[in-house]
Structures are given as structure tokens and as C-alpha cells.
RORONU-249951 format. One record per residue (C-alpha): residue in one letter; x, y, z; residue number from 1. Coordinates in Angstrom, 3 decimals. Each point is the difference from the previous one (the first is absolute). Layout:
! RORONU-249951
   type          x          y          z   seq
      A          X          Y          Z   NUM
...
//
This chain:
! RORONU-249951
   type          x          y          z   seq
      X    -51.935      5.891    -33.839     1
      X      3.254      0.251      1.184     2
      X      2.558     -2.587     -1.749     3
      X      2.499     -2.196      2.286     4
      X      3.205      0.646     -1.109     5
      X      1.555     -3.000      2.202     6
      X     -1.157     -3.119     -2.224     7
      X      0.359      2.149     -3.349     8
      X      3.951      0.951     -0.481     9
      X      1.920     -2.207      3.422    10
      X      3.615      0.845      0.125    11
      X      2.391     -1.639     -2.213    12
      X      2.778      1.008      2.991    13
      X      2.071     -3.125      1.520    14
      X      2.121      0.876      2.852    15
      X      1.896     -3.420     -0.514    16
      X      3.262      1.572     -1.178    17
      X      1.068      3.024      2.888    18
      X     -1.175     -2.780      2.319    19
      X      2.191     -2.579     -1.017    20
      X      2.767      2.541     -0.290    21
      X     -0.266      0.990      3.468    22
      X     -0.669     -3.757      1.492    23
      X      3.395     -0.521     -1.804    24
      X      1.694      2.643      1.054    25
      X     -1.253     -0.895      3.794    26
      X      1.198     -3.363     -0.163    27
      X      3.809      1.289     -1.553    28
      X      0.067      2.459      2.711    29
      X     -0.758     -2.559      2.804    30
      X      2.579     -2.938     -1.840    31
      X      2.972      2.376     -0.006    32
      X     -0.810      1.335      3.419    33
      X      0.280     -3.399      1.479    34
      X      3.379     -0.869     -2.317    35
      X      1.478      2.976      1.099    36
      X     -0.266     -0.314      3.912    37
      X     -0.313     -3.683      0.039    38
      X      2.478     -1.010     -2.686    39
      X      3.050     -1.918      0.697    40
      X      2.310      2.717      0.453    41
      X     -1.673      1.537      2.561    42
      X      0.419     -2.930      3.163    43
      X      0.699      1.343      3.357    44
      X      3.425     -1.239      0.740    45
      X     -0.320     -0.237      3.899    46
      X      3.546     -0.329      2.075    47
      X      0.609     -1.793      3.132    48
      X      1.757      1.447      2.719    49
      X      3.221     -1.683     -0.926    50
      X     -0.134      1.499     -3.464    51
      X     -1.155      3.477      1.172    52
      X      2.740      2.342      0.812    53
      X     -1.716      2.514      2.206    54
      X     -3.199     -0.236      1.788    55
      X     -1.251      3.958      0.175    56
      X      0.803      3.188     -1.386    57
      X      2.584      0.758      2.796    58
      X      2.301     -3.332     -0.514    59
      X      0.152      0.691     -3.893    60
      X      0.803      4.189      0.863    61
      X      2.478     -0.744      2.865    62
      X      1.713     -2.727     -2.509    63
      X      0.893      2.856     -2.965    64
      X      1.180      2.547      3.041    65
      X     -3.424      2.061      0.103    66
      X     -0.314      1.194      3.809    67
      X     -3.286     -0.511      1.084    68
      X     -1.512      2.815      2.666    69
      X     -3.470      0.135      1.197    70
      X     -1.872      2.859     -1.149    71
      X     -1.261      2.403      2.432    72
      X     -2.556     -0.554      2.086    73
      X     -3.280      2.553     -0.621    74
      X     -0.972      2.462      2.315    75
      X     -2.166     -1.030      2.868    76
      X     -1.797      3.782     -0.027    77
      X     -2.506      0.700     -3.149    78
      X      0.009      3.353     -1.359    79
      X     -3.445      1.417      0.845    80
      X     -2.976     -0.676     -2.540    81
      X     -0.736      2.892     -2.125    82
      X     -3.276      1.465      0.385    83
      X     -2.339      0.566      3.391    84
      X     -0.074     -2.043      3.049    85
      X     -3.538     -1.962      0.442    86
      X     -1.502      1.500      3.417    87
      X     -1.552     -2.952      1.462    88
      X      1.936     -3.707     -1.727    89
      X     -2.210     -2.423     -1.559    90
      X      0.549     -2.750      2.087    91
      X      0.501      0.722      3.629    92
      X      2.574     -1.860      1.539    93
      X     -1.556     -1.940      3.505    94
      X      2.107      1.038      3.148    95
//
């Protein structure tokens, strides 16, 4: 008869101990997450348009004696598409 090792020698094993060690290490991670990006020292300090010394990029360059130019414009023409020309396109266009 064969013998049912289940009920005869059950395993002494307790995973209590990594378990806990992870669920605190979880719960450290998450706490000094949110002190770290929500702490006191890291407030948004908006500035009101009286207090603000330049509105965009240009004001603040123009201010030190950078000259601001446009960059140029791109090429209307495409260089052609490597590779061979489809005979018939996929979508005809109507007329």
C-alpha cells in the first residue's frame, strides 16, 4: 500500500520572516518616496508677473545681449524614398 507522505512529516518551513522583511522594506521605500518629493523643501514657488523678470526664452536672451535669429526654414522638396516606386498607389486619389 502506498504510504501518504503529506500527513506523516508536514513542513516545519514559515515564510513569516523574508515576508515581513520585504513588507518593511515596501513600506520604507514608499515613506521616503513621498518625503522626498513632497517634503517641505520641495514647494513650487510660483511668481506673478510683477515679480517675473522675463516672460519667454527670447526676453531673458535679448536681456544678457544673446541675438536671437530664426533658424532656417526646411526644405519644401523631400529627397526621394529609397527603394522602388509602388506601380499602382494604395489608395487612389478621386478626381
Amino acid at each position: 500500500m502506498a504510504r501518504n507522505y503529506s500527513e506523516e512529516n508536514p513542513s516545519k518551513r514559515s515564510g513569516g520572516i523574508p515576508l515581513l522583511a520585504a513588507i518593511v522594506i515596501a513600506v520604507l521605500g514608499v515613506l521616503g518616496m513621498l518625503i522626498v518629493d513632497h517634503g517641505p523643501w520641495n514647494k513650487p514657488k510660483a511668481q506673478t508677473a510683477a515679480v517675473a523678470n522675463y516672460t519667454t526664452t527670447g526676453d531673458a536672451a535679448r536681456a544678457v545681449g544673446a541675438a536671437v535669429t530664426r533658424s532656417e526654414p526646411k526644405s519644401q522638396l523631400e529627397p526621394v524614398a529609397p527603394g522602388p516606386k509602388p506601380v499602382h498607389p494604395a489608395n487612389p486619389a478621386t478626381p
